[in-house]
VEXDREN-2710 file (C-alpha; in Angstrom, 1 decimal):
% VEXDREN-2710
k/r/px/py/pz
1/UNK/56.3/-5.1/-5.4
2/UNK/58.5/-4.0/-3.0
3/UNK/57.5/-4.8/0.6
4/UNK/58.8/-1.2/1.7
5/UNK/56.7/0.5/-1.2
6/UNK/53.2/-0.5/-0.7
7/UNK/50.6/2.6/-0.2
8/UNK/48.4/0.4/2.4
9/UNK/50.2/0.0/5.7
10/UNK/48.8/-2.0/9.0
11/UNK/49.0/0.2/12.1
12/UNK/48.2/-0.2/15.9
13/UNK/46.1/1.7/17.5
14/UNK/46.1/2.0/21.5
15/UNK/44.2/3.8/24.3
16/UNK/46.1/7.2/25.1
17/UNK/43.8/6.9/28.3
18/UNK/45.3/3.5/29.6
19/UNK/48.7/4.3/29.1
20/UNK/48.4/8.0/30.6
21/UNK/46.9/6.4/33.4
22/UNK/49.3/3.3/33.8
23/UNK/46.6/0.8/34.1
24/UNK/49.0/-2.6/33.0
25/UNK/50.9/-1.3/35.9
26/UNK/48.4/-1.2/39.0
27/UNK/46.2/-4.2/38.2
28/UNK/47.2/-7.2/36.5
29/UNK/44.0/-8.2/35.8
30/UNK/43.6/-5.3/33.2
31/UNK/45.7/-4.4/30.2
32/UNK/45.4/-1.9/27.6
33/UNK/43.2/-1.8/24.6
34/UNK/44.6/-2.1/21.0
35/UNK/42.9/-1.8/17.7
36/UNK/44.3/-2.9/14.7
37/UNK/43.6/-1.2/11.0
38/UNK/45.1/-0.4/7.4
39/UNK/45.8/3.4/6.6
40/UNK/47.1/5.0/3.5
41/UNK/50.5/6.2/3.5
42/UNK/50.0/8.5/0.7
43/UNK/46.8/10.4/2.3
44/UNK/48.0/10.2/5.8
45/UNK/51.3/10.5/6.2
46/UNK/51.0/12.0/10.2
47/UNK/50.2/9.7/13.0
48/UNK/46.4/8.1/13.1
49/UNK/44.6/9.3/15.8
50/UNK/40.9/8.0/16.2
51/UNK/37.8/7.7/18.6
52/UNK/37.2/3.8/19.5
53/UNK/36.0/2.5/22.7
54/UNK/37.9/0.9/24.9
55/UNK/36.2/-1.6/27.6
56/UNK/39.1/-1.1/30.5
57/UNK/38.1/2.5/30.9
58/UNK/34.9/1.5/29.4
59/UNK/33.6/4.9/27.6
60/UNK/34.9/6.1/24.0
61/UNK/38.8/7.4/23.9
62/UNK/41.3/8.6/21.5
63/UNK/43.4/5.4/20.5
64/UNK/46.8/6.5/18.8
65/UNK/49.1/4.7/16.3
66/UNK/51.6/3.4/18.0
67/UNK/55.0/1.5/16.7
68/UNK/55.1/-2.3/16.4
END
């Protein structure tokens, strides 16, 4: 099969909290949390968008798919 065609597609999910905020920027001890997971590209064709916790702002966030 085509690597282009196939229905299951890994995405990357990151903290819309740490970027808004800039925390890789202000402390380098900290970065920003990222989830990886499989979606459908059939079912969900928009952008993933779900509730994960993240432990830098430590309390549950929306983490966004993002582009690799």
């Amino acid at each position: 099969m085509d690597k282009g065609k196939d229905v299951r597609v890994t995405v990357i999910l990151e903290c819309t909290s740490c970027v808004r905020n800039g925390v890789n920027r202000n402390r380098v001890n900290r970065g920003i949390n990222r989830y990886i997971t499989q979606k459908n590209r059939h079912t969900t064709p928009k952008r993933l968008e779900l509730r994960k916790f993240c432990p830098y702002c430590y309390k549950h966030t929306i983490h966004g798919e993002i582009t690799k």
